[in-house]
N, CA, C and O atoms as a GROMACS GRO file, in nm:
protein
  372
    1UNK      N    1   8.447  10.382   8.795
    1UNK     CA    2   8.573  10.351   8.858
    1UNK      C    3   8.686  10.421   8.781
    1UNK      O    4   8.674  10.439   8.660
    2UNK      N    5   8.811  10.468   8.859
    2UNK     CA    6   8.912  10.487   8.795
    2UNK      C    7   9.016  10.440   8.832
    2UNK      O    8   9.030  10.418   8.952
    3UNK      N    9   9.101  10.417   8.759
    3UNK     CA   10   9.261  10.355   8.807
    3UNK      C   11   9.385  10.483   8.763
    3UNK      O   12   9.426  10.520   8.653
    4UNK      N   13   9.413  10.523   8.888
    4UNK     CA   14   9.506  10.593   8.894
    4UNK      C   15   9.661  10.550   8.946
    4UNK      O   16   9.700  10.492   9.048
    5UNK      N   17   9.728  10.602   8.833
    5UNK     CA   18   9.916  10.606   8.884
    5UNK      C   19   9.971  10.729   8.859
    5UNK      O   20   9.925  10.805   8.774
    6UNK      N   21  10.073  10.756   8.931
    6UNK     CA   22  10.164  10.889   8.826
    6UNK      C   23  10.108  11.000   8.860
    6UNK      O   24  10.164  11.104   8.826
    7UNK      N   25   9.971  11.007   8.942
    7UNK     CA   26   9.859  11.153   8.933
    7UNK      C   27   9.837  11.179   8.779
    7UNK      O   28   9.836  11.279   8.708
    8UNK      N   29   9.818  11.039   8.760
    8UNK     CA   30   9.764  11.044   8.585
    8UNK      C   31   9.599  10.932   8.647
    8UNK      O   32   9.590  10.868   8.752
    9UNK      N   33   9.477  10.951   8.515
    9UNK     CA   34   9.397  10.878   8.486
    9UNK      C   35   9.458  10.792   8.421
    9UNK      O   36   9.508  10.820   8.313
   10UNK      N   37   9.464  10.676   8.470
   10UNK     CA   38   9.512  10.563   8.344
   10UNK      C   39   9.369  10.487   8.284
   10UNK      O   40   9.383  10.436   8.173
   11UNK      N   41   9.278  10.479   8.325
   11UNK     CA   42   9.166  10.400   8.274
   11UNK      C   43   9.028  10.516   8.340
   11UNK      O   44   9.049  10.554   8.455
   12UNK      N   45   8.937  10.552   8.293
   12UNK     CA   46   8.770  10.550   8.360
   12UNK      C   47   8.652  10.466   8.294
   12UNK      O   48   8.627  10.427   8.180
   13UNK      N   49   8.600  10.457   8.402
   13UNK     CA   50   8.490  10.367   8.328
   13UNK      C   51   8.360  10.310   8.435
   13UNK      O   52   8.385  10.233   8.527
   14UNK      N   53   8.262  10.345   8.416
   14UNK     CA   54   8.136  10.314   8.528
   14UNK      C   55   8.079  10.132   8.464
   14UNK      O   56   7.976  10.072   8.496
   15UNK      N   57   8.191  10.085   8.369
   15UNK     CA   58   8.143   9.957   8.341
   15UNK      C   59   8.249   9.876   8.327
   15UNK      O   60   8.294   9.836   8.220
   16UNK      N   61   8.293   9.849   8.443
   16UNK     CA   62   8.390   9.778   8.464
   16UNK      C   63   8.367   9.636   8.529
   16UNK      O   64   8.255   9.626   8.578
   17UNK      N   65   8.433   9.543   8.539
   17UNK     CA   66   8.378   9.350   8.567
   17UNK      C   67   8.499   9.376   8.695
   17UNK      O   68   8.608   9.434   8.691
   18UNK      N   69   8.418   9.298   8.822
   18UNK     CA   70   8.490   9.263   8.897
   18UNK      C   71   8.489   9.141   8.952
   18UNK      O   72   8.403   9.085   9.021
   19UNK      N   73   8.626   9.096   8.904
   19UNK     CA   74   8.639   8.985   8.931
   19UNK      C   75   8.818   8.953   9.074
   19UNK      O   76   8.932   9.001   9.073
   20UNK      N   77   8.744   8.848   9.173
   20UNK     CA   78   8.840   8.854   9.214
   20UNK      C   79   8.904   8.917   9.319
   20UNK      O   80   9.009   8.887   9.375
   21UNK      N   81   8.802   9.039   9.348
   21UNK     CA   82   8.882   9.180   9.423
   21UNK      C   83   8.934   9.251   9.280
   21UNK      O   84   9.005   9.350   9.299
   22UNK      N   85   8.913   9.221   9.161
   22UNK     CA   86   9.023   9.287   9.043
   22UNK      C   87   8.874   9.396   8.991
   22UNK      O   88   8.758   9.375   9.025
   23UNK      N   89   8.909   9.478   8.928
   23UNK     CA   90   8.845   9.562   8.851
   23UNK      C   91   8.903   9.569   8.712
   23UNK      O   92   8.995   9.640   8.672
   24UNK      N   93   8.815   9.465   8.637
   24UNK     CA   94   8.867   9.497   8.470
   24UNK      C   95   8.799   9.589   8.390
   24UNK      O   96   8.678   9.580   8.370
   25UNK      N   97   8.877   9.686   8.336
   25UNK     CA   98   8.812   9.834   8.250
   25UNK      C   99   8.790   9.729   8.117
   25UNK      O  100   8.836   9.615   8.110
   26UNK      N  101   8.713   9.795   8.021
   26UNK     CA  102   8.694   9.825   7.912
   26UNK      C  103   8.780   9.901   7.842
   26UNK      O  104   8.796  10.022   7.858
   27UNK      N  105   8.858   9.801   7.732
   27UNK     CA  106   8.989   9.871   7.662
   27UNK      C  107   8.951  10.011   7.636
   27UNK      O  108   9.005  10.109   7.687
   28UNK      N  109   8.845  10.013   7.543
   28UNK     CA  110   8.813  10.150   7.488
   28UNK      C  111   8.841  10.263   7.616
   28UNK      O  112   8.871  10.376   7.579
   29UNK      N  113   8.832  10.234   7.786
   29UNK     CA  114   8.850  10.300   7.882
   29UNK      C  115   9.000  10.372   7.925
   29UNK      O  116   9.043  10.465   7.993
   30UNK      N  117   9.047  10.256   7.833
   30UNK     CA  118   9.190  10.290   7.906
   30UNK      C  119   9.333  10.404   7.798
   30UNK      O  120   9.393  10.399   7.691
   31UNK      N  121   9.326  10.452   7.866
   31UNK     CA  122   9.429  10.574   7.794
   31UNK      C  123   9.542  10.439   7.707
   31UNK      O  124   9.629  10.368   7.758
   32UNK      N  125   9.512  10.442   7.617
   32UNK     CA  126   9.634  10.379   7.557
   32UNK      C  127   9.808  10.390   7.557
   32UNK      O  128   9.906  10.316   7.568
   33UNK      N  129   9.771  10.552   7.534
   33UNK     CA  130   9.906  10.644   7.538
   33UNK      C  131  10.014  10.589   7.630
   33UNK      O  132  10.135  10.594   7.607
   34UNK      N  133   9.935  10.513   7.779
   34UNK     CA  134  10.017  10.494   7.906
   34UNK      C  135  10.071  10.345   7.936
   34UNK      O  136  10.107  10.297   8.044
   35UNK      N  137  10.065  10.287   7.815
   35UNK     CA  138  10.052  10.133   7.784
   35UNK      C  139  10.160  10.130   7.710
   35UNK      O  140  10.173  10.220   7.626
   36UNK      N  141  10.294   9.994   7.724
   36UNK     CA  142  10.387   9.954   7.673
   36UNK      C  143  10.379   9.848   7.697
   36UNK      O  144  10.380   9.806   7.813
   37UNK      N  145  10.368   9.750   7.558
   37UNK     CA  146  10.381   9.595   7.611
   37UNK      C  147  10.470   9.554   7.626
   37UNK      O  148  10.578   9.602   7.593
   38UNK      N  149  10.443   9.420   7.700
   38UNK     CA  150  10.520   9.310   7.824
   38UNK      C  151  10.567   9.233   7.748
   38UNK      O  152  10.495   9.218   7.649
   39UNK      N  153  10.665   9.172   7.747
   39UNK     CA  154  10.703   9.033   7.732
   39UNK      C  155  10.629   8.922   7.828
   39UNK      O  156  10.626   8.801   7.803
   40UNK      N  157  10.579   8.976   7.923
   40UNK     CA  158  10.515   8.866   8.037
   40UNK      C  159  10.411   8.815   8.019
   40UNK      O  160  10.333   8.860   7.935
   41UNK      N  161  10.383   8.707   8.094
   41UNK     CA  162  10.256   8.668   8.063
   41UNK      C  163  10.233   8.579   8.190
   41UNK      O  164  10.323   8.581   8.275
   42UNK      N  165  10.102   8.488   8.216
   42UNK     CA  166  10.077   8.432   8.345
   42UNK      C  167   9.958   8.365   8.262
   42UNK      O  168   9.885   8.403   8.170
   43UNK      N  169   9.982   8.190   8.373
   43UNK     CA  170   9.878   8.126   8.294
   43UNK      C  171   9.772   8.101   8.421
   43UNK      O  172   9.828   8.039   8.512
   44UNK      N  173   9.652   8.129   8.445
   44UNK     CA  174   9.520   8.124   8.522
   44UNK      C  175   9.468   8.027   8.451
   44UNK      O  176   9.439   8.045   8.333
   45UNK      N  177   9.447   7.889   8.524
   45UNK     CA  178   9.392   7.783   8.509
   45UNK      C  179   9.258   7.829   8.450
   45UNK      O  180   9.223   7.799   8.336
   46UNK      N  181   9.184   7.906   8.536
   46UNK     CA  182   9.019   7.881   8.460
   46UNK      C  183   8.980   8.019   8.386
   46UNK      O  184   8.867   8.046   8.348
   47UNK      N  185   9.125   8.122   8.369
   47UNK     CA  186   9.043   8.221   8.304
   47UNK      C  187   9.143   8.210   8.175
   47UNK      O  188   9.095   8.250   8.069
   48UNK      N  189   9.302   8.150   8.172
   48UNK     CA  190   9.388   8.178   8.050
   48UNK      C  191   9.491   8.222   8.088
   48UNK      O  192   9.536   8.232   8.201
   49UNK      N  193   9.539   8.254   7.970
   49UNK     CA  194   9.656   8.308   7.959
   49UNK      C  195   9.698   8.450   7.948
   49UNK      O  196   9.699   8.507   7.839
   50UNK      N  197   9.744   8.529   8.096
   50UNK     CA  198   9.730   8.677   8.086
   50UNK      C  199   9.836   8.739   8.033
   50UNK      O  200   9.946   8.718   8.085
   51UNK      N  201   9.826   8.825   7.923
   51UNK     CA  202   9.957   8.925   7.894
   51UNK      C  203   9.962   9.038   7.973
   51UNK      O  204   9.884   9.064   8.064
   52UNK      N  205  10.082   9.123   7.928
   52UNK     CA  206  10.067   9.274   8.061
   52UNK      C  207  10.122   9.366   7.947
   52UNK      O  208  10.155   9.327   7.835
   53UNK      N  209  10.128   9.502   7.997
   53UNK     CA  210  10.181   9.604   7.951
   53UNK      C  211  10.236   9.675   8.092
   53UNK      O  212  10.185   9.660   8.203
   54UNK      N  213  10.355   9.756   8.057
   54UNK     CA  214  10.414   9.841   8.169
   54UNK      C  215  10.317   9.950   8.167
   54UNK      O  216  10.242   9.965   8.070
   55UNK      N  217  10.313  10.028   8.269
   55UNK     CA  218  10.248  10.161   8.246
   55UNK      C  219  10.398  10.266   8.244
   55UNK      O  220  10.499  10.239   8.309
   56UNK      N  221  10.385  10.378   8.163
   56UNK     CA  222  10.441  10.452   8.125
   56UNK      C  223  10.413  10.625   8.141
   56UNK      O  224  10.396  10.707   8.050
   57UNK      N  225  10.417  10.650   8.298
   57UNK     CA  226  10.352  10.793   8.288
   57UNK      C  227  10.423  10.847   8.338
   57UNK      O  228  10.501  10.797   8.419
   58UNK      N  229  10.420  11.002   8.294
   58UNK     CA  230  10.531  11.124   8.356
   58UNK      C  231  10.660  11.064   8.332
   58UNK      O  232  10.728  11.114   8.423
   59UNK      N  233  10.759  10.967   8.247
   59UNK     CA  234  10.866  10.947   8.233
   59UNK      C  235  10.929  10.854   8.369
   59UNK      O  236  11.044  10.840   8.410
   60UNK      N  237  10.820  10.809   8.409
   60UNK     CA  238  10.835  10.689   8.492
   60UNK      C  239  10.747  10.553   8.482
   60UNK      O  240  10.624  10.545   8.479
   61UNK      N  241  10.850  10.441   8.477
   61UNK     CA  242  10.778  10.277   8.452
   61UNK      C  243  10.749  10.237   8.547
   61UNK      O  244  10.823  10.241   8.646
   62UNK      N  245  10.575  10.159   8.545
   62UNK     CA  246  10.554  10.087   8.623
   62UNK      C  247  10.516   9.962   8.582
   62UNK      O  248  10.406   9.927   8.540
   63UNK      N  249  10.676   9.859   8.607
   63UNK     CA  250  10.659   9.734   8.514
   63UNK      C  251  10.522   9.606   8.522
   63UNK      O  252  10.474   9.555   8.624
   64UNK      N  253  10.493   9.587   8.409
   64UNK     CA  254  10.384   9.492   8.405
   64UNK      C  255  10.287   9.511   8.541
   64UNK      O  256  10.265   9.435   8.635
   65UNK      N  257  10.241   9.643   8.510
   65UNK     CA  258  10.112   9.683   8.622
   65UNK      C  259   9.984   9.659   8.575
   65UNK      O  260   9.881   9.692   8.634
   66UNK      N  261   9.996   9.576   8.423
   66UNK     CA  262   9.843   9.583   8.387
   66UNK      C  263   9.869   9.464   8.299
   66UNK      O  264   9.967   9.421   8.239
   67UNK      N  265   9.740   9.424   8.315
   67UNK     CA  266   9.736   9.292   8.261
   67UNK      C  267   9.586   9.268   8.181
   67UNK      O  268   9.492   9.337   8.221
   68UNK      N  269   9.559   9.161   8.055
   68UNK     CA  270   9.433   9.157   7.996
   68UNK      C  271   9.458   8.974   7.968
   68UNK      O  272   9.558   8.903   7.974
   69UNK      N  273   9.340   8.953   7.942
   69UNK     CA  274   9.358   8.828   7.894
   69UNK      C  275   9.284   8.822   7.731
   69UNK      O  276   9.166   8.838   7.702
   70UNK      N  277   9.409   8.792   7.635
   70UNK     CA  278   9.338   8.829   7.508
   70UNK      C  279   9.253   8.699   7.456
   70UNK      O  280   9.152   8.699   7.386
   71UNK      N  281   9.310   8.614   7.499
   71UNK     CA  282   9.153   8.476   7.444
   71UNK      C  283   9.142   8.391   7.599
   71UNK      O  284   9.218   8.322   7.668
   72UNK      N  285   9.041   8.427   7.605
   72UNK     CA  286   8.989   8.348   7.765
   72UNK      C  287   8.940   8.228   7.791
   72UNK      O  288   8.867   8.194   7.698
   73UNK      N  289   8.949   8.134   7.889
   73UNK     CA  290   8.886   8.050   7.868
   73UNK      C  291   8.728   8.048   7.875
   73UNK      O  292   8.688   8.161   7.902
   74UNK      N  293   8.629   7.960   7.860
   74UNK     CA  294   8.509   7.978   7.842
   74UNK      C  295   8.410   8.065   7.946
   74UNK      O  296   8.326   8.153   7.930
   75UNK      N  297   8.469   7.988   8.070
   75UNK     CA  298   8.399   8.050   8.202
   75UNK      C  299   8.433   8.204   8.190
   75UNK      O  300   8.330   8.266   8.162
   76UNK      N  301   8.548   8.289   8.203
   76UNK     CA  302   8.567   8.368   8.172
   76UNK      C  303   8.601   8.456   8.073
   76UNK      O  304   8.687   8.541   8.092
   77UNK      N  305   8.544   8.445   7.974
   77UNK     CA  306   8.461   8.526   7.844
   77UNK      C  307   8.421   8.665   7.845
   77UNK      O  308   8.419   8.741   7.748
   78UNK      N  309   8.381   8.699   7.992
   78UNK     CA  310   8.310   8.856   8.026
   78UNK      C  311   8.440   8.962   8.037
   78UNK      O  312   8.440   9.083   8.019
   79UNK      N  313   8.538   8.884   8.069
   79UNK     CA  314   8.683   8.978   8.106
   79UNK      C  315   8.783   8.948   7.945
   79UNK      O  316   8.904   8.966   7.959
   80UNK      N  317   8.750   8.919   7.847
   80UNK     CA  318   8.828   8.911   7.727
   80UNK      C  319   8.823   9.019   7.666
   80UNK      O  320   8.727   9.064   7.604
   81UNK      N  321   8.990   9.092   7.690
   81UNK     CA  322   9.041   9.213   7.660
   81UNK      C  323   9.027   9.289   7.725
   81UNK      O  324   9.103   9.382   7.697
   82UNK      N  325   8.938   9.316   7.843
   82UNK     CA  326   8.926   9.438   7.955
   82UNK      C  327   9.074   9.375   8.030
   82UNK      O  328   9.122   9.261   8.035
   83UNK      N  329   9.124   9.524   8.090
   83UNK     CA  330   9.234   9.566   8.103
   83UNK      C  331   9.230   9.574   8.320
   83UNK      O  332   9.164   9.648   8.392
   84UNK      N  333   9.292   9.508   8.342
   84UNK     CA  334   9.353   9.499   8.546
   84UNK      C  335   9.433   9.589   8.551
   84UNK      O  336   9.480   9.609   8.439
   85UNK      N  337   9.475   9.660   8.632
   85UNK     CA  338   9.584   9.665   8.744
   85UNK      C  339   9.605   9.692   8.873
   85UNK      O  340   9.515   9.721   8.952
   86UNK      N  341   9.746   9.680   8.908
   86UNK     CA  342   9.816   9.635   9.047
   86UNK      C  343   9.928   9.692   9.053
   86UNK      O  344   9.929   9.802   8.998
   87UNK      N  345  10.033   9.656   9.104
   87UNK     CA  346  10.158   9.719   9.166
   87UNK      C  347  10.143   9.909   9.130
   87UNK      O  348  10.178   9.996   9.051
   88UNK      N  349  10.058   9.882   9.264
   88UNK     CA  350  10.014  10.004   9.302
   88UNK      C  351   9.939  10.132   9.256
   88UNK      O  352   9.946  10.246   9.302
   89UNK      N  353   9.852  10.075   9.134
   89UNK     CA  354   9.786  10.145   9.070
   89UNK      C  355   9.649  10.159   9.152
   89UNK      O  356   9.596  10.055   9.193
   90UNK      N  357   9.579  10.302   9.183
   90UNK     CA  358   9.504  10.282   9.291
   90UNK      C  359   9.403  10.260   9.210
   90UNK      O  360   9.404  10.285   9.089
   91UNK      N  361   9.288  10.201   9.287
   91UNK     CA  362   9.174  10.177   9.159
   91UNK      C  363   9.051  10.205   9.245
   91UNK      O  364   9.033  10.123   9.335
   92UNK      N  365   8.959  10.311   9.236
   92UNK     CA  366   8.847  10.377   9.323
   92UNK      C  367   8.765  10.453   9.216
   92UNK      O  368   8.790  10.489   9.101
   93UNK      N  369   8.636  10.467   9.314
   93UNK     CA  370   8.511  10.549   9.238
   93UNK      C  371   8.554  10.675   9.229
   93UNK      O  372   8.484  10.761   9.176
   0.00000   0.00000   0.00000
């Protein structure tokens, strides 16, 4: 899978968890470079508490488009630290 914004790769990865309709990469997957953290966060009853980062490509923000959950709750354990996104990040094989 890849998640594309910007006509940038922001993440690849053929081992990615889908949960949800969501596709969570594997940090090691994700271009770091294109990552600015959030002040935000969101609390998911059965998976935690999610933080975000903006994406940052070509000199354009796309605010809190990505999100991880850094300590998960138990059920969801398989997605702790793999990396989502959304507001319009396309995400395909």
């Amino acid at each position: 899978m890849k998640a594309i914004w910007n006509n940038e790769i922001i993440a690849e990865s053929d081992k990615t968890i889908s949960v949800e309709g969501n596709h969570y990469f594997p940090v090691e997957a994700v271009r770091k470079e294109f990552l600015k953290p959030s002040d935000k966060y969101n609390i998911c009853p059965w998976k935690g508490t999610a933080s975000y980062y903006t994406l940052l490509v070509n000199c354009e923000e796309n605010k809190d488009a990505a999100w991880f959950y850094p300590y998960t709750k138990p059920v969801a354990k398989q997605i702790e630290n793999y990396i989502a996104f959304w507001k319009g990040v396309e995400v395909k094989k």
